[in-house]
C-alpha positions as CSV (number, residue, x, y, z in Angstrom):
1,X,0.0,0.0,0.0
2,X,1.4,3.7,-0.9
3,X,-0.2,6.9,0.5
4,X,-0.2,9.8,-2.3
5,X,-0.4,12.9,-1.3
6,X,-2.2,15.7,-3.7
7,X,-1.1,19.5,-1.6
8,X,-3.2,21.4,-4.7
9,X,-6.6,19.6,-4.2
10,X,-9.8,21.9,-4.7
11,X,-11.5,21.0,-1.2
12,X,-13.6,23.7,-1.8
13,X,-15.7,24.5,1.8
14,X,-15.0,22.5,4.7
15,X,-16.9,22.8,8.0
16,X,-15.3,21.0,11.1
17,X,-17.1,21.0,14.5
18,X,-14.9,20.2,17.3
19,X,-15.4,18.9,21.0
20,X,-12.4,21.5,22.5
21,X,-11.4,25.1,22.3
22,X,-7.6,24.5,21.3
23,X,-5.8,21.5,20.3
24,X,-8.5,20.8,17.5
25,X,-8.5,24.6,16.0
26,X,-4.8,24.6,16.4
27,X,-4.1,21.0,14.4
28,X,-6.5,21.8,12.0
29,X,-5.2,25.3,11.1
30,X,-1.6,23.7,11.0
31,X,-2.9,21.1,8.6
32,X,-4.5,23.0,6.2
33,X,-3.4,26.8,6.6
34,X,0.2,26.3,7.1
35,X,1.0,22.8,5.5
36,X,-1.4,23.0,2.8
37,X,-1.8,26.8,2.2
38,X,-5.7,27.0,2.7
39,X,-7.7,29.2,3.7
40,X,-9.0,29.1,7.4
41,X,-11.7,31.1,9.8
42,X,-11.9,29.7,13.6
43,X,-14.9,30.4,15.7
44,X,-14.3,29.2,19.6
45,X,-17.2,28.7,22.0
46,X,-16.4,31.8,24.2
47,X,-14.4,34.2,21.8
48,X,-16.3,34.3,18.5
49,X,-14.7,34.0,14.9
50,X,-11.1,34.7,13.9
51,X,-9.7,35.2,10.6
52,X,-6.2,34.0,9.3
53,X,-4.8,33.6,5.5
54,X,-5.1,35.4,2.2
55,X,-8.1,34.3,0.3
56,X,-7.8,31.4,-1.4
57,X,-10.2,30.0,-4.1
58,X,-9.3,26.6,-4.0
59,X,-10.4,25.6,-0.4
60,X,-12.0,27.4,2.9
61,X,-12.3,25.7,6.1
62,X,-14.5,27.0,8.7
63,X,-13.4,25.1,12.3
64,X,-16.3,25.7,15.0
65,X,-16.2,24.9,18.8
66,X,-19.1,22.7,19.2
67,X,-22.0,24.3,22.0
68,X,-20.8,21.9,24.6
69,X,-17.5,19.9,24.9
70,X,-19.5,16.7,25.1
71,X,-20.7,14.3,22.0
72,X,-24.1,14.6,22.3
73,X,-24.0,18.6,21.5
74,X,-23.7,17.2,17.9
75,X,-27.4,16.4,17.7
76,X,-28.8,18.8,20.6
77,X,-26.7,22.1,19.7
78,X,-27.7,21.9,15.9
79,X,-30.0,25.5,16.8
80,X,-26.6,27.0,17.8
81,X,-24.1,26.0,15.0
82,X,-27.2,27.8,12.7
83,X,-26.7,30.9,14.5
84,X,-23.0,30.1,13.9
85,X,-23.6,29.5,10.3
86,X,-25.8,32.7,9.6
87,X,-22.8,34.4,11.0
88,X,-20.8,32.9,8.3
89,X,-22.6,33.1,5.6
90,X,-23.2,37.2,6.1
91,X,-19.2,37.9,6.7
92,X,-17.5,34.4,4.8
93,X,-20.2,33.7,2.0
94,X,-19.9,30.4,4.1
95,X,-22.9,28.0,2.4
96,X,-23.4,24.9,5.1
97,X,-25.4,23.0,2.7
98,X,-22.6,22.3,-0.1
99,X,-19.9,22.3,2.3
100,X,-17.9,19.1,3.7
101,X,-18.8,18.9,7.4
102,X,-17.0,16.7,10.1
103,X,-18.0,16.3,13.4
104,X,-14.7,15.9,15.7
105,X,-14.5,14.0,19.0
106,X,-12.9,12.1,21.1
107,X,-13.6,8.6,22.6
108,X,-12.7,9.6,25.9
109,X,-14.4,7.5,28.7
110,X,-14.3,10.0,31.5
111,X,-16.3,12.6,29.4
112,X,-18.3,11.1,26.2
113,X,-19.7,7.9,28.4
114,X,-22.7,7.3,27.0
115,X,-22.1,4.3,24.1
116,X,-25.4,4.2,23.0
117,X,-25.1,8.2,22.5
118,X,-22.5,7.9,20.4
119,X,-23.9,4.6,18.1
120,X,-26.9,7.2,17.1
121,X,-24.9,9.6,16.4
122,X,-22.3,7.4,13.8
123,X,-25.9,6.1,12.0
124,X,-26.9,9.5,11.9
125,X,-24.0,11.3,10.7
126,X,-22.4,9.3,8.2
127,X,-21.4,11.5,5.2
128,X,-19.7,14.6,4.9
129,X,-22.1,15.5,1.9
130,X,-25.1,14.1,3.7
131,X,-26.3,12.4,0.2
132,X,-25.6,9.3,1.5
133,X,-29.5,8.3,2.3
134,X,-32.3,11.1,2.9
135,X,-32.9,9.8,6.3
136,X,-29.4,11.1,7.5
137,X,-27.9,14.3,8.6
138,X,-25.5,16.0,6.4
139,X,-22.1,15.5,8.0
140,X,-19.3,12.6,8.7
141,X,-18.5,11.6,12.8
142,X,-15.1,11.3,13.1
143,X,-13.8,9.9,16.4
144,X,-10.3,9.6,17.4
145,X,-9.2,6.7,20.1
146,X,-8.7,8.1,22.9
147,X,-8.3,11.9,21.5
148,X,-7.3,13.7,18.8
149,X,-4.0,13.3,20.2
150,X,-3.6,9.9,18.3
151,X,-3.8,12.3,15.2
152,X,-1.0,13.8,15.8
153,X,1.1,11.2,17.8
154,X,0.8,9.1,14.2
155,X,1.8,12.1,12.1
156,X,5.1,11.4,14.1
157,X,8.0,9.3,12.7
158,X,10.4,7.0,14.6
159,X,8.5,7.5,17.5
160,X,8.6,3.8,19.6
161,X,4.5,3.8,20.7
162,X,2.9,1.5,23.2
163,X,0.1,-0.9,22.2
164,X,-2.3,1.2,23.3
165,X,-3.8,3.7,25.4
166,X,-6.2,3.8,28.5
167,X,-7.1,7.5,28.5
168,X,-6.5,11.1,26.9
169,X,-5.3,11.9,30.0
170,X,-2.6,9.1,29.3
171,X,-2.1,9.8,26.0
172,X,-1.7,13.2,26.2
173,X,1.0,12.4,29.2
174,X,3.0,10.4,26.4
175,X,2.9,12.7,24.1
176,X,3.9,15.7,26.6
177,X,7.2,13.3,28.0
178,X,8.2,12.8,24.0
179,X,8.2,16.8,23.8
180,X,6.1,16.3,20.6
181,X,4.6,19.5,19.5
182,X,1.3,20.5,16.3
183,X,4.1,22.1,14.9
184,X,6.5,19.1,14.1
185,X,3.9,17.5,11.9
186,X,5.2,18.3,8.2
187,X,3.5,17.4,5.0
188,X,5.5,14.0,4.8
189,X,4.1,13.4,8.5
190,X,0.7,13.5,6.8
191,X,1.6,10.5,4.2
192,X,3.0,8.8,7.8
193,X,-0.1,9.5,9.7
194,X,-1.9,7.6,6.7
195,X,-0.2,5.1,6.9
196,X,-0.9,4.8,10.5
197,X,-4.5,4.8,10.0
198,X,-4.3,2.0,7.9
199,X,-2.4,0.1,9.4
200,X,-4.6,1.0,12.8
201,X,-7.8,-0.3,11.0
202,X,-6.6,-3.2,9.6
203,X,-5.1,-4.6,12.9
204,X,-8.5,-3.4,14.2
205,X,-11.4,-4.6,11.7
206,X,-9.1,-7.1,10.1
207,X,-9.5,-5.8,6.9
208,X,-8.0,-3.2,4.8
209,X,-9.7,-0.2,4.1
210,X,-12.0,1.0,1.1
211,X,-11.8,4.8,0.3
212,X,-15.5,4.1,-1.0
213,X,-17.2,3.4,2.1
214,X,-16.4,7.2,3.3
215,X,-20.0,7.6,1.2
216,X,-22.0,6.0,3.7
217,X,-19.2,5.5,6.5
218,X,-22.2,4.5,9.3
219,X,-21.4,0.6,9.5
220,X,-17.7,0.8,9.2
221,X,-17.8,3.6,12.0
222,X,-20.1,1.5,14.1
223,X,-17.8,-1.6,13.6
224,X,-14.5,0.4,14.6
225,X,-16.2,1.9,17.7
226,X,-18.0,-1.7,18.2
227,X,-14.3,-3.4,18.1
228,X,-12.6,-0.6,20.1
229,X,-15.0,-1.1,22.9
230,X,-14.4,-4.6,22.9
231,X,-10.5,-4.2,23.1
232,X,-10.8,-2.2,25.8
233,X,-12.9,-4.7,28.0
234,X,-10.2,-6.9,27.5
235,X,-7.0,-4.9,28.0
236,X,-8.3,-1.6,29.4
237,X,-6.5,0.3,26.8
238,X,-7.7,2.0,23.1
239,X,-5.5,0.7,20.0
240,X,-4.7,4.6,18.9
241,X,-6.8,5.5,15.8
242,X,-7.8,9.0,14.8
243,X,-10.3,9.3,12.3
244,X,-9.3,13.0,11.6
245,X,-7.3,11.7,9.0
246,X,-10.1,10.3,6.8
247,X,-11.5,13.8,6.6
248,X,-8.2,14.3,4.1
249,X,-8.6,11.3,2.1
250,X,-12.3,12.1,2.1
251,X,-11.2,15.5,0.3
252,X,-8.3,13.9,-1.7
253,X,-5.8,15.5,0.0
254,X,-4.4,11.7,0.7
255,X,-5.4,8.6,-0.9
256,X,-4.2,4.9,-1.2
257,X,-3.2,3.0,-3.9
């Protein structure tokens, strides 16, 4: 398997809706403002929208703190990211309803604990187009295990990593004691962090991966979170896996061959 990696892809608008107030606004606007060159707006829960990067015609990606830092704002903060939105589209020209959302969050057991929460939530949001069946809401669930730390832990090279993790909290530890930092990830960590995902899933779902089921992702979602779950009843740990990094093969920024 080989990762290619396409820097000039039209992504064209992007919404992402993240559980925190930092870590997720800062990887993101690494990724795709300073790797990639895009063109990025942040809007945190407490301090409103910020604005970075010359226009850019190719690809605008709108990162939103989510009402609530817990998974079930997805569903029941929808009235707030509309009043978000309207925001948007008066000062970005921001149009939600041909955009690419992803919903960001963590499988963190100390605050997302409800499974059956989060199994409605993967069936319901299981596109980033939403044209995957009328009876779902426009917009891909992307959960990293534990955090969004696995992201960029995998985006890493020649880092020796344990077999898994029991929380963010011990995750982010690890990370913290390696003195990794957002801004070490570079465009070739990208086509690593790939990589890492597949290797991740197939050591997970024992199966390789299919860039076509990102058009109704639901069941694969449902069996990686299904699988997870299961590992850690047995060891107490989560294999790290972020999804984040589907959201760039999704956009074919990175795809396998």
């Amino acid at each position: 398997m080989k990762v290619k990696f396409n820097p000039s892809a039209r992504i064209g608008q992007v919404i992402f809706v993240v559980e925190g107030d930092q870590t997720e606004h800062e990887l993101i606007e690494h990724v795709f403002a300073d790797l990639l060159k895009y063109e990025c707006v942040h809007h945190y829960r407490n301090k409103g929208a910020k604005y970075k990067n010359p226009r850019n015609q190719y690809g605008f990606v709108s990162v939103i703190s989510a009402e609530k830092s817990c998974i079930s704002s997805v569903k029941s903060g929808q009235g707030y990211l509309n009043a978000i939105y309207k925001e948007m589209i008066d000062s970005y020209k921001l149009r939600p309803d041909s955009a690419s959302i992803y919903y960001l969050f963590d499988r963190d057991r100390s605050s997302n604990t409800k499974p059956k929460v989060i199994r409605d939530l993967i069936t319901e949001f299981s596109s980033s187009s939403g044209e995957a069946d009328a009876t779902e809401s426009q917009g891909l669930l992307l959960i990293s295990y534990p955090s969004l730390e696995s992201a960029v832990l995998s985006a890493i090279p020649r880092i020796d990593i344990p077999a898994g993790f029991v929380s963010a909290q011990d995750l982010k530890t690890f990370i913290q004691n390696k003195h990794i930092k957002l801004g070490m990830i570079t465009q070739n960590g990208l086509k690593f962090a790939a990589k890492a995902f597949y290797d991740s899933f197939k050591q997970i779902l024992k199966s390789p991966f299919q860039t076509d089921s990102l058009d109704s992702f639901s069941l694969i979602n449902e069996q990686i979170f299904d699988a997870e779950e299961n590992i850690y009843h047995v060891s107490s740990r989560y294999i790290f896996l972020s999804l984040f990094i589907l959201s760039l093969v999704d956009l074919k920024i990175l795809s396998f061959s």
